[in-house]
Structures are given as structure tokens and as C-alpha cells.
Residue, then its C-alpha position, 0 to 999 in steps of 0.5 A: x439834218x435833224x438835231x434835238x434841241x434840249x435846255x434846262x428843265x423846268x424845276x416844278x415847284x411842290x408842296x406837301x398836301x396835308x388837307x384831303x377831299x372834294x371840301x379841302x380840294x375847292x378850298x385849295x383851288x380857291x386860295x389858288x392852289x391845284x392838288x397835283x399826284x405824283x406817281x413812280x413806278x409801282x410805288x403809291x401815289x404821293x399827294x401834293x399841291x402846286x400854285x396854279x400860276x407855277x403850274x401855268x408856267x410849267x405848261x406854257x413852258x414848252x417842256x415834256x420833262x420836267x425836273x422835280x425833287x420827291x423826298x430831297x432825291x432829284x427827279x424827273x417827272x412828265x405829265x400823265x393825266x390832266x383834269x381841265x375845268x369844262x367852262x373856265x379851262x383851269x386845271x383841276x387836277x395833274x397826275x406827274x409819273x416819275x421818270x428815272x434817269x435811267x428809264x426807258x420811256x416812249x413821249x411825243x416830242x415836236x417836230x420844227x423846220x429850221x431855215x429856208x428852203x431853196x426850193x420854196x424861194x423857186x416858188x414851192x411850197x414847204x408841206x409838213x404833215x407830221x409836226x410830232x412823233x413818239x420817240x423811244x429813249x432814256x429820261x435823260x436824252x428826251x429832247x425838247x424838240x427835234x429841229x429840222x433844217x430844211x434849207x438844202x431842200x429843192x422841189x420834189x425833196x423831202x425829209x424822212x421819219x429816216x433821216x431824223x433818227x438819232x444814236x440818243x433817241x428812236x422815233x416810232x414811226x415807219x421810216x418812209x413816212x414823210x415828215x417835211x417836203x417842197x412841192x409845186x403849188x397847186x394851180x386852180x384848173x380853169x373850167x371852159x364851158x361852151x355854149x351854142x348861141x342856138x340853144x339859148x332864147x332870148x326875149x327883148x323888153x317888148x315881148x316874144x314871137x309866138x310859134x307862128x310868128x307873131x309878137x306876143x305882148x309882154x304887157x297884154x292884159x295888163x289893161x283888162 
């Protein structure tokens, strides 16, 4: 029912940095650069530049793993921390933490409902509340995405944090969460509000009975 999506990984383009501080950092911003840190395990961070288009398309790429070379040896890296400019929204700044093959790590990964529905064309409505969890695996089985079919889904079904779990990757959720479902759609209740026709007063254009029966002048004094 659910399988992980994965394709070729973004290759992050680096250069060496060889300028530091706030003076040199402005001046690589301008010439469209963003100083980038690279950090893997308890080694001291490494200090590099990236253009600012390649690293918009590394963002727009989709991608939580990205594949990055670090000293002629191939790596892994995801983003640990971004610095956004508060007006403009470019990217001042991006920390990368190396992730080896190996490494066990814990990353958010989208959750997608694939097909349609057959309790959707009977007239339900498809509801996902939770459309990313934190799965639990090996830098090298992070998927892109989990893709969830829902097509078999009837009214009142609904598909698990259970159902999605793989043998490559653990997702960190509570197994009785639910991820997807097909439910009636909501009808708006009607309100009725009866009212006795004894209770209202109406008064006609030329005016209104007094108590003791006699018309008052909507109009009187308008003369004096």
C-alpha cells in the first residue's frame, strides 16, 4: 500500500572558500555566492561557497539527501540549519551535516496519496492530516517520499502510521495514527426558527393604534 519513492540525488556543487568574515561574506553574496559549513561528525566544520542559483535549485529540488563530494571522497549531506534574509527571503547562509552510508539517522520525509479513491467517487471526501513523518534509517534508504495508494479505499477506511512501515526505514509515529481516510462529507444542519405571529407588532405606513384604540399619527407634529 505504501512505497518509498527514491531517484538520483542532487549532486551539491562546492567550492573552496578562501575569504573570511562579515566584509568578505557581503562581497560573495554580491558576486552571487552563499557561504555554506559543512559538518560530519565530531570533525570541525568545513568552510565552503555554493552559487546562489545552484543552491535554489538544490532547495527546489525536492531532495533531503543530497549527494556532495568532501575531499575527493563521495558523500551524503542533508541541510542542518538555514539563515534566510528577513526581507528579500535569499539564503544568507546553509549549515550541510554529512551523512554516512552507514549512519543511522532520523529526517522528516513527505507523506503522498497516490490514485483515486473509490469511496471518494461514491461521494466521500479524501482527508489526510499528517502529510510528513520522521522516519528512522540508513543515509542510504532515506526515501524522497513515501507514496500512498489509496485507490482501494471505501468510506469510513483509513490507512495507518502502521501500514506505511518498511523493513528499510522506521517511521516515528504512534501506529494508530491516522495518516489518510475517506469520510461523508459534512452536511450543514439547517437551523428552523419558529416564530408566533402574536408576538411581532407591526405598524402600517399611516401609523399605529394606541392602547386605547385610537390611530396615532405617524406624522403628528410634523406641522407644528
Amino acid at each position: 500500500m505504501a512505497q518509498a519513492k527514491t531517484k538520483e540525488r542532487f549532486e551539491l556543487q562546492i567550492e573552496q572558500r578562501s575569504v573570511f568574515g562579515r566584509r568578505a561574506a557581503r562581497a560573495l553574496r554580491k558576486d552571487g555566492y552563499v557561504p555554506v559549513n559543512f559538518y560530519s561528525g565530531g570533525e570541525e566544520a568545513q568552510s565552503y561557497v555554493m552559487t546562489a542559483t545552484h543552491l535554489r535549485d538544490a532547495m527546489h529540488s525536492g531532495e533531503q539527501i543530497f549527494n556532495i563530494t568532501i575531499d575527493g571522497e563521495p558523500r551524503r549531506a542533508m541541510v542542518k540549519d538555514v539563515q534566510w534574509h528577513p526581507v528579500t527571503d535569499k539564503i544568507l547562509h546553509m549549515d550541510f551535516l554529512g551523512v554516512r552510508l552507514r549512519d543511522i539517522i532520523e529526517i522528516p520525509v513527505a507523506v503522498i496519496s497516490v490514485g483515486s479513491a473509490i469511496g471518494v467517487q461514491e461521494g466521500g471526501v479524501l482527508q489526510q492530516p499528517i502529510h510528513e513523518v520522521v522516519v528512522r534509517c540508513k543515509g542510504e534508504d532515506v526515501p524522497d517520499s513515501i507514496e500512498v495508494d489509496v485507490s482501494a479505499l471505501n468510506i469510513g477506511d483509513g490507512i495507518h502510521a502502521s501500514d506505511i512501515q518498511s523493513d528499510e526505514y522506521e517511521v516515528l509515529i504512534a501506529e494508530d495514527i491516522t495518516i489518510i481516510s475517506v469520510v461523508l462529507p459534512q452536511k450543514m444542519e439547517e437551523t428552523v426558527v419558529e416564530v408566533d405571529e402574536d408576538d411581532l407588532e407591526f405598524e402600517d405606513e399611516e401609523g399605529s393604534e394606541s392602547e386605547d384604540g385610537e390611530k396615532k399619527d405617524s406624522d403628528k407634529g410634523s406641522d407644528e
